[in-house]
Backbone atoms as SQL, in Angstrom:
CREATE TABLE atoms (id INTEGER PRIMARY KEY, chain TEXT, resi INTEGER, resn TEXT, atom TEXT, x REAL, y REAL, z REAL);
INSERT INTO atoms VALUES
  (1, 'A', 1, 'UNK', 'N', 58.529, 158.410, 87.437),
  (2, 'A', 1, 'UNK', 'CA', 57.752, 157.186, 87.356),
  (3, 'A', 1, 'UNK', 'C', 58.698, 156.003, 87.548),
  (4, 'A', 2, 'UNK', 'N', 57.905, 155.267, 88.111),
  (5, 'A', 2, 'UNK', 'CA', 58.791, 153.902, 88.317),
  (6, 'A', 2, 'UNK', 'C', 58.155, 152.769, 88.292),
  (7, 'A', 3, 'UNK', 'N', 59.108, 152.193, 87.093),
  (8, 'A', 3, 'UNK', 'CA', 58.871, 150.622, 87.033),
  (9, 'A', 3, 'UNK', 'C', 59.318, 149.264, 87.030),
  (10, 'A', 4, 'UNK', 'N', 58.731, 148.613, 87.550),
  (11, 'A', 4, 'UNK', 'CA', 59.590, 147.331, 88.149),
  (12, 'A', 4, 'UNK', 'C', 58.717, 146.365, 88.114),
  (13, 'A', 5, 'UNK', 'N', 59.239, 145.020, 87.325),
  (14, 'A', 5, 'UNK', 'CA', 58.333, 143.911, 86.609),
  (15, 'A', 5, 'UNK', 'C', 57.858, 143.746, 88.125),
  (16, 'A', 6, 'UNK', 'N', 56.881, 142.649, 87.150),
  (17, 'A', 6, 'UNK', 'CA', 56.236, 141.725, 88.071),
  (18, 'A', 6, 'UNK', 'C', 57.125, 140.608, 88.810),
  (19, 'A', 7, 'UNK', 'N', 57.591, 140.024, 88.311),
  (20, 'A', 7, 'UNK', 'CA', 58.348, 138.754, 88.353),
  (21, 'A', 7, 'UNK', 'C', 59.856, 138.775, 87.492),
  (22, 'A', 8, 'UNK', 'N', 60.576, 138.419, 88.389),
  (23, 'A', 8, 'UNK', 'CA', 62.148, 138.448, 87.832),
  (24, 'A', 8, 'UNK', 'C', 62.186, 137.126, 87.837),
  (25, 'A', 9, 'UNK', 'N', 62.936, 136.627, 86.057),
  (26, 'A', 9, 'UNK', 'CA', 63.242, 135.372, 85.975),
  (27, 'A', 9, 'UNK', 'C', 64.672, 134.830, 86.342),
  (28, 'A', 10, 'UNK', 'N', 64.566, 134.411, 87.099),
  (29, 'A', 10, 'UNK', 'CA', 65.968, 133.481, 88.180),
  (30, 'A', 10, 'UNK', 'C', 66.467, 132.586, 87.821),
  (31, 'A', 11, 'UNK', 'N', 67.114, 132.131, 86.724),
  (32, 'A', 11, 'UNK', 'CA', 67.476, 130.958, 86.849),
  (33, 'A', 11, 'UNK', 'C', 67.916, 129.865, 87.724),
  (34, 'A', 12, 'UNK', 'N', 67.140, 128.373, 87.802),
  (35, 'A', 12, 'UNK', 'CA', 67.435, 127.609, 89.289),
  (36, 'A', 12, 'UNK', 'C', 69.211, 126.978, 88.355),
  (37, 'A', 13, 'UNK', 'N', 70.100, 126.612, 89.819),
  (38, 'A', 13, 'UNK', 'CA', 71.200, 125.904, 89.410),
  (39, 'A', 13, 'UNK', 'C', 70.413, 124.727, 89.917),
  (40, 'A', 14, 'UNK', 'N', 70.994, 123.555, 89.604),
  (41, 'A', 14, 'UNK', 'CA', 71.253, 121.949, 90.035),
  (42, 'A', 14, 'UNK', 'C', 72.176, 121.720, 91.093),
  (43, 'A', 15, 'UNK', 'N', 72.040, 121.154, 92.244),
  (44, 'A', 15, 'UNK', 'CA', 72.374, 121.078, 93.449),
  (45, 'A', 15, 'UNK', 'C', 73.220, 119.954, 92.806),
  (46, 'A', 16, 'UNK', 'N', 73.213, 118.879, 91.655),
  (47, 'A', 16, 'UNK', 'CA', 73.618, 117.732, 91.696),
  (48, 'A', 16, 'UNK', 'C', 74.657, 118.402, 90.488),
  (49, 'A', 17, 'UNK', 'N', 74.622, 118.765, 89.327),
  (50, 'A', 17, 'UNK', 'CA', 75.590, 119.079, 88.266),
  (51, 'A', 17, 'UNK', 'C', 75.547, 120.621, 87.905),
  (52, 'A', 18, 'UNK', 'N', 75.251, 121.697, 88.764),
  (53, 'A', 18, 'UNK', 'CA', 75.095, 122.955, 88.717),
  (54, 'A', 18, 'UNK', 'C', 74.844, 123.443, 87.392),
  (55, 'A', 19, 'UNK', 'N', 73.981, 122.776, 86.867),
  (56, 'A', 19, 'UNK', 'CA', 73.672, 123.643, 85.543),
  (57, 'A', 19, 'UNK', 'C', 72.415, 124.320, 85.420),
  (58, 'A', 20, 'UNK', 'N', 72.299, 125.815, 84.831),
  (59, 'A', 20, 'UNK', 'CA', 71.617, 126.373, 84.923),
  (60, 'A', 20, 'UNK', 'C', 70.198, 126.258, 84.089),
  (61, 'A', 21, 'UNK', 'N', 68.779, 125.887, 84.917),
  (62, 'A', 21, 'UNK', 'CA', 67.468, 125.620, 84.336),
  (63, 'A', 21, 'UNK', 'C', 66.733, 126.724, 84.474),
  (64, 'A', 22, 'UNK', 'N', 65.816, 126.769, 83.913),
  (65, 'A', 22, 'UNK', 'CA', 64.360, 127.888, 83.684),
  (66, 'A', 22, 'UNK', 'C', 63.917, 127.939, 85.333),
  (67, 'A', 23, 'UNK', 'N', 63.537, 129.247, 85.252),
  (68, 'A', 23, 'UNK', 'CA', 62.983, 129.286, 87.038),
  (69, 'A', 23, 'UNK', 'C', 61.720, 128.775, 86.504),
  (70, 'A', 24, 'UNK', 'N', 61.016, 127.927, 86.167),
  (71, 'A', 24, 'UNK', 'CA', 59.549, 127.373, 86.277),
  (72, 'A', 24, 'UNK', 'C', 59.950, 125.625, 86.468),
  (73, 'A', 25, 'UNK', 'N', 61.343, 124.833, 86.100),
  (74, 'A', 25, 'UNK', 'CA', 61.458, 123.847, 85.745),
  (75, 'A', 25, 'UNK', 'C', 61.548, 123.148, 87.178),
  (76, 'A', 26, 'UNK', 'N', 61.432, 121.881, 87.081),
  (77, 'A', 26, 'UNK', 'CA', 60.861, 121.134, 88.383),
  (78, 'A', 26, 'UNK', 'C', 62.006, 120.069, 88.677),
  (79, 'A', 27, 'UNK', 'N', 62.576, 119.589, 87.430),
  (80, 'A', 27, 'UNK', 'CA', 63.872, 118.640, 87.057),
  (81, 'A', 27, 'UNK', 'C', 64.705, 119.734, 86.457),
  (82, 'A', 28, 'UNK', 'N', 66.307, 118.898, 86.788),
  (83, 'A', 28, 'UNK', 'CA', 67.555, 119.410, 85.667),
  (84, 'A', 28, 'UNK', 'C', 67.149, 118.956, 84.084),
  (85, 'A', 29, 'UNK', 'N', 67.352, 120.051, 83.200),
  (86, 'A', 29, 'UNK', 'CA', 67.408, 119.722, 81.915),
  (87, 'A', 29, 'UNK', 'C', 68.689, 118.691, 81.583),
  (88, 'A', 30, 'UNK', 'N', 69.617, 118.412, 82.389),
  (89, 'A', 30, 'UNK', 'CA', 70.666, 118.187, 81.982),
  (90, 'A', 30, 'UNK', 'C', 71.137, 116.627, 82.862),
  (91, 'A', 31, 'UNK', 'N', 70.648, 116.796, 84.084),
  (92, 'A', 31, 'UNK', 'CA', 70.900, 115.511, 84.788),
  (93, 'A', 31, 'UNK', 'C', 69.883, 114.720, 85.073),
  (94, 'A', 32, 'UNK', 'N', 68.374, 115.500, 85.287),
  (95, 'A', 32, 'UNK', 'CA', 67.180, 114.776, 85.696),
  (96, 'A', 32, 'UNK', 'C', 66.457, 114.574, 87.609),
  (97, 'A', 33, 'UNK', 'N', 67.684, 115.310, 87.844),
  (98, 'A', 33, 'UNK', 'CA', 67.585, 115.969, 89.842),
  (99, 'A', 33, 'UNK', 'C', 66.873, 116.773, 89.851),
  (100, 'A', 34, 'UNK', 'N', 65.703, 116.653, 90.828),
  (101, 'A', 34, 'UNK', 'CA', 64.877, 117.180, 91.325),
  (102, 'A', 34, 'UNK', 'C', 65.526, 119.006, 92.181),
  (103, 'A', 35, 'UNK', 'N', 64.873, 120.072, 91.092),
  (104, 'A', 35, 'UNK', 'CA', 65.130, 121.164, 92.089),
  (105, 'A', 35, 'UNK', 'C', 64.643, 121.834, 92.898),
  (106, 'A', 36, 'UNK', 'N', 64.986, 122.606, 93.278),
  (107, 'A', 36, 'UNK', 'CA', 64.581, 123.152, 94.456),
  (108, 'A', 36, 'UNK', 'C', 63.103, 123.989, 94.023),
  (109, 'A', 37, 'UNK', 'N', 61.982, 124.152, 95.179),
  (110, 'A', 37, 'UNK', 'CA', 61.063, 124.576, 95.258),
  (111, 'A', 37, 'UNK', 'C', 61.372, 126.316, 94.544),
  (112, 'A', 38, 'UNK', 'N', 60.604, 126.930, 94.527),
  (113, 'A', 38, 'UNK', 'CA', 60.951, 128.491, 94.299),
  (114, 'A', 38, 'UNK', 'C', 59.847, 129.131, 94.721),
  (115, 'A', 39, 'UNK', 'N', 60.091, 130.141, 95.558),
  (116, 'A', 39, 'UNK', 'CA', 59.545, 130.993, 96.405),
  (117, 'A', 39, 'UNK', 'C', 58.029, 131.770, 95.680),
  (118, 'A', 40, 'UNK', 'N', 57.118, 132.169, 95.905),
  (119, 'A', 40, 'UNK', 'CA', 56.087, 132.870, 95.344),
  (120, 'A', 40, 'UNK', 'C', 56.791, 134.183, 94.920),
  (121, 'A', 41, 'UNK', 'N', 56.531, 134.993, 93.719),
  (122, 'A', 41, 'UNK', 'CA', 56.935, 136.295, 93.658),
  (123, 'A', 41, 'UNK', 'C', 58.788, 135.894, 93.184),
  (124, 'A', 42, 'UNK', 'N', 59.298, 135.129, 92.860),
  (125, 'A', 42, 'UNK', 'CA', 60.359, 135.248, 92.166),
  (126, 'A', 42, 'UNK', 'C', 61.308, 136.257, 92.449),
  (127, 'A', 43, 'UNK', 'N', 61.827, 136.262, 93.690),
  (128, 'A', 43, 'UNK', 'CA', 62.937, 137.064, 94.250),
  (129, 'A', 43, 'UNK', 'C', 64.233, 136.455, 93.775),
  (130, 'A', 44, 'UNK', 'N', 65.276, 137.409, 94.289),
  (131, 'A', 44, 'UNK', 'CA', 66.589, 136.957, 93.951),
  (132, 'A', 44, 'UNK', 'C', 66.660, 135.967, 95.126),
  (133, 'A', 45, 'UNK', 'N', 67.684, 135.052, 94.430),
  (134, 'A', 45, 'UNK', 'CA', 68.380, 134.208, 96.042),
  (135, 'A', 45, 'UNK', 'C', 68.970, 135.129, 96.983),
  (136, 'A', 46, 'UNK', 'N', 69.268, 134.769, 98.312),
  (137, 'A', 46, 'UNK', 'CA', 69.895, 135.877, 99.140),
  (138, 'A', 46, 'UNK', 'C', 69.201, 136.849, 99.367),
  (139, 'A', 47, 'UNK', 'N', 68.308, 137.272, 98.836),
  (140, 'A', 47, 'UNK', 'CA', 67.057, 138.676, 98.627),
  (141, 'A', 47, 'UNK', 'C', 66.585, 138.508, 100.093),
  (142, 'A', 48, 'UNK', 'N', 66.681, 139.629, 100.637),
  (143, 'A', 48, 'UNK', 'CA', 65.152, 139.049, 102.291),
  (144, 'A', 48, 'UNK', 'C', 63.682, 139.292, 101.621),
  (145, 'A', 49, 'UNK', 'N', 63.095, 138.342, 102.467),
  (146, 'A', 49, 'UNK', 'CA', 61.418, 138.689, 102.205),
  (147, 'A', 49, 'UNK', 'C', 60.944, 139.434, 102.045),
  (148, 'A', 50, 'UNK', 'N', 59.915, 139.542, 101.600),
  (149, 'A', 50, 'UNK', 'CA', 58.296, 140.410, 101.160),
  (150, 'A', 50, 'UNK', 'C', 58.672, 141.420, 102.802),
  (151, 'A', 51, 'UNK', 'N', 58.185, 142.410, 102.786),
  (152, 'A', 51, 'UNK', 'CA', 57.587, 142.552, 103.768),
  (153, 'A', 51, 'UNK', 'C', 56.670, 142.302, 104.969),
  (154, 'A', 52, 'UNK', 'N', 56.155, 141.696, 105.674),
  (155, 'A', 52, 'UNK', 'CA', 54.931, 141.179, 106.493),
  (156, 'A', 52, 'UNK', 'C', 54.639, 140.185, 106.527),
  (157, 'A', 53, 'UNK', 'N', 56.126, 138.670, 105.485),
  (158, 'A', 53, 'UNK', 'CA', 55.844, 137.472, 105.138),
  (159, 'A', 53, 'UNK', 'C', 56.326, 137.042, 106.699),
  (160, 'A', 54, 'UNK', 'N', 55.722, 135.864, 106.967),
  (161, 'A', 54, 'UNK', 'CA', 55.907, 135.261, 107.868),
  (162, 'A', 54, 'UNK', 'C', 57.381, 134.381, 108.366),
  (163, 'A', 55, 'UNK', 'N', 58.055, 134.627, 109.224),
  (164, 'A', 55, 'UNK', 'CA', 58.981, 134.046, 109.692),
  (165, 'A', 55, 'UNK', 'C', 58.961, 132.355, 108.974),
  (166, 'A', 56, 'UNK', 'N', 60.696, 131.917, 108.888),
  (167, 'A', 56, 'UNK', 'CA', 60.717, 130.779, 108.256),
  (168, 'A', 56, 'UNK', 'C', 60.325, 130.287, 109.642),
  (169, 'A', 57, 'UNK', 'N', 59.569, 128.667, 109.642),
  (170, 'A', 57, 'UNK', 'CA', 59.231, 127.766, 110.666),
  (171, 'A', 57, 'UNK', 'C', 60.903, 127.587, 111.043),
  (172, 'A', 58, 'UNK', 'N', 61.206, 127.601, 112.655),
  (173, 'A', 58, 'UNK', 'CA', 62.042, 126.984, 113.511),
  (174, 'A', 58, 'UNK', 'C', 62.842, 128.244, 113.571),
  (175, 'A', 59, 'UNK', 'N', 62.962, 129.114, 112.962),
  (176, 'A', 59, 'UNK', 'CA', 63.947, 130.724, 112.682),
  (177, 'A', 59, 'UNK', 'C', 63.726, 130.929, 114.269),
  (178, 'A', 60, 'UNK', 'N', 65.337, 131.708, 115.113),
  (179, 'A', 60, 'UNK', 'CA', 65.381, 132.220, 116.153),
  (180, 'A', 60, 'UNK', 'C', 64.227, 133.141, 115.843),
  (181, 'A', 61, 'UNK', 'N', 64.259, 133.908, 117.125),
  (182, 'A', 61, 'UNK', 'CA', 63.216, 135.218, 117.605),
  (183, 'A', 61, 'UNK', 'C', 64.320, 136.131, 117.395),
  (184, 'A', 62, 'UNK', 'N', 63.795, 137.117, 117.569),
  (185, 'A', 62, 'UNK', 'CA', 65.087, 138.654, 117.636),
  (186, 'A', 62, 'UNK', 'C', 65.756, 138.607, 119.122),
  (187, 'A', 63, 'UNK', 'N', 66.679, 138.947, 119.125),
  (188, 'A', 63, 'UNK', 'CA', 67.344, 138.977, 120.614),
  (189, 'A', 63, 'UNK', 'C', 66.550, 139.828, 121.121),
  (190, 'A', 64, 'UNK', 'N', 66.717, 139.691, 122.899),
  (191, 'A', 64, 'UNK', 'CA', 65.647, 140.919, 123.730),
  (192, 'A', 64, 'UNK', 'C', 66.872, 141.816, 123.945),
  (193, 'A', 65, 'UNK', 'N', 66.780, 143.056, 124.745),
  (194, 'A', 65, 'UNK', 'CA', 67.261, 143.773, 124.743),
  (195, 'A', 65, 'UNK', 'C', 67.951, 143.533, 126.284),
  (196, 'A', 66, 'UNK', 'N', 69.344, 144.058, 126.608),
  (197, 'A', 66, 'UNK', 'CA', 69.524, 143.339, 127.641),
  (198, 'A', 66, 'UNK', 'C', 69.157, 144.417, 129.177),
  (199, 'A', 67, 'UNK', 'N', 69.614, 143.684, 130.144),
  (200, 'A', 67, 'UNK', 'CA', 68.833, 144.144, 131.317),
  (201, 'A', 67, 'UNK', 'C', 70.028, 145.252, 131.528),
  (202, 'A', 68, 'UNK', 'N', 68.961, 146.227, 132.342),
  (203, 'A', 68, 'UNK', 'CA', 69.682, 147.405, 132.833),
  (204, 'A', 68, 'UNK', 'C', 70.569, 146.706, 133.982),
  (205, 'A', 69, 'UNK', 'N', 71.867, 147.205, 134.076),
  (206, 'A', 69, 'UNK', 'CA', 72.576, 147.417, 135.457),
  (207, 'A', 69, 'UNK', 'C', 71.504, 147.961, 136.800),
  (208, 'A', 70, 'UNK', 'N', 71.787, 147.507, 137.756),
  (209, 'A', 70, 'UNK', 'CA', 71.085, 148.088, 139.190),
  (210, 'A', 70, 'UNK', 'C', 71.688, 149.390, 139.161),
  (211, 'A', 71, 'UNK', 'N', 70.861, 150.652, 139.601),
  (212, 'A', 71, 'UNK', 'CA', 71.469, 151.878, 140.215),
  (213, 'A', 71, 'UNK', 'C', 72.462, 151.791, 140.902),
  (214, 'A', 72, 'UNK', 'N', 73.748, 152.910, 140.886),
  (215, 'A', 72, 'UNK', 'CA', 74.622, 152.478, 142.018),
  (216, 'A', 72, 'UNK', 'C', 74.235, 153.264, 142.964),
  (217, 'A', 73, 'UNK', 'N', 74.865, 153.063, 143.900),
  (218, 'A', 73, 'UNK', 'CA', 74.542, 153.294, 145.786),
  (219, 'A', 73, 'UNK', 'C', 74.927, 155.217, 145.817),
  (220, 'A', 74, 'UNK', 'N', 74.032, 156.230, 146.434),
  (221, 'A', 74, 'UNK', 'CA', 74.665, 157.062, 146.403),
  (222, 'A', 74, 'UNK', 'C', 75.876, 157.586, 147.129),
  (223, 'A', 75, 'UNK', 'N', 76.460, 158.447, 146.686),
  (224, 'A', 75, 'UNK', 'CA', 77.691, 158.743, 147.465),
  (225, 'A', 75, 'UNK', 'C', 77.648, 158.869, 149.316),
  (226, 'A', 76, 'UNK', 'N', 77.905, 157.928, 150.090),
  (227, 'A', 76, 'UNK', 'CA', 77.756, 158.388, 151.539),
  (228, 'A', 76, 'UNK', 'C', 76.212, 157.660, 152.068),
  (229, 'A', 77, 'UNK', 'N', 75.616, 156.872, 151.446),
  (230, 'A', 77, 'UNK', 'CA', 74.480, 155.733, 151.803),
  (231, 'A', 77, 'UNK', 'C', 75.254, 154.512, 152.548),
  (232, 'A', 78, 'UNK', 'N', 74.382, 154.524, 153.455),
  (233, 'A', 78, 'UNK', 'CA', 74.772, 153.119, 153.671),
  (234, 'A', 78, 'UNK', 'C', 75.042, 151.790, 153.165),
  (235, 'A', 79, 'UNK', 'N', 75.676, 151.155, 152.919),
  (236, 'A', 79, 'UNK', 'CA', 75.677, 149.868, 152.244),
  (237, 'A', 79, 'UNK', 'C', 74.564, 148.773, 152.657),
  (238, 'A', 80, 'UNK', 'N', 73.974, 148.089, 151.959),
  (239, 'A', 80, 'UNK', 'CA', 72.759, 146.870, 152.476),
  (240, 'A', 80, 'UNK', 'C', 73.415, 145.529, 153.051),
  (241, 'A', 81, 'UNK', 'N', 73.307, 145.557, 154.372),
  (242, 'A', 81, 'UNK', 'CA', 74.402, 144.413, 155.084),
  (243, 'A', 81, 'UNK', 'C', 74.025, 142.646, 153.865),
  (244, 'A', 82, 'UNK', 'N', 74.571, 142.130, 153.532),
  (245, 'A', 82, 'UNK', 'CA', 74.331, 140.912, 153.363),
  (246, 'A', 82, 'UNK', 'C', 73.190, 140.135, 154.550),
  (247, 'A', 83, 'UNK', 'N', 72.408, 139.284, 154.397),
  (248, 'A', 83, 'UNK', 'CA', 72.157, 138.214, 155.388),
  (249, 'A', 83, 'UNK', 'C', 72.842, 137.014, 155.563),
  (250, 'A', 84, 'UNK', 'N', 73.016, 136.976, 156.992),
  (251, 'A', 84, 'UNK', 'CA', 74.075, 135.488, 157.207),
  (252, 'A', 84, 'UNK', 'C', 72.645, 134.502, 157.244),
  (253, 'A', 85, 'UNK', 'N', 73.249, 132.779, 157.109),
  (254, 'A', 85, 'UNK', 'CA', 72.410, 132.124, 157.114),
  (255, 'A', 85, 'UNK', 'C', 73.027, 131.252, 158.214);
């Protein structure tokens, strides 16, 4: 059996005096700086997403895959003359 809370409590730091507040708090207890938003579902920082959550807005795409090389020429084929212009 396995169990695993609902919600892990995170403490937010302060971007302005790094001190550590309640993951529900909206201000520093300590300086009065506005913190940072916090994610739905209370992940770790650094954590990747939910599964099936939607790309951050402006995030690259995945690289494509790159193009095949042309076949090479078989052994004893003629070569394809260039065109002059």
């Amino acid at each position: 059996m396995c169990f695993r809370p609902t919600q892990v409590s995170v403490p937010k730091v302060c971007p302005k005096c790094n001190a550590e507040n309640p993951s529900l708090a909206t201000v520093c207890e300590e300086c009065g700086a506005e913190l940072p938003a916090t994610q739905p579902g209370g992940g770790a920082p650094g954590a990747p997403a939910a599964p099936g959550a939607p790309a951050a807005p402006g995030a690259p795409g995945a690289p494509g895959a790159p193009a095949a090389p042309g076949a090479p020429a078989a052994p004893g084929a003629p070569s394809t003359p260039n065109p002059q212009k």
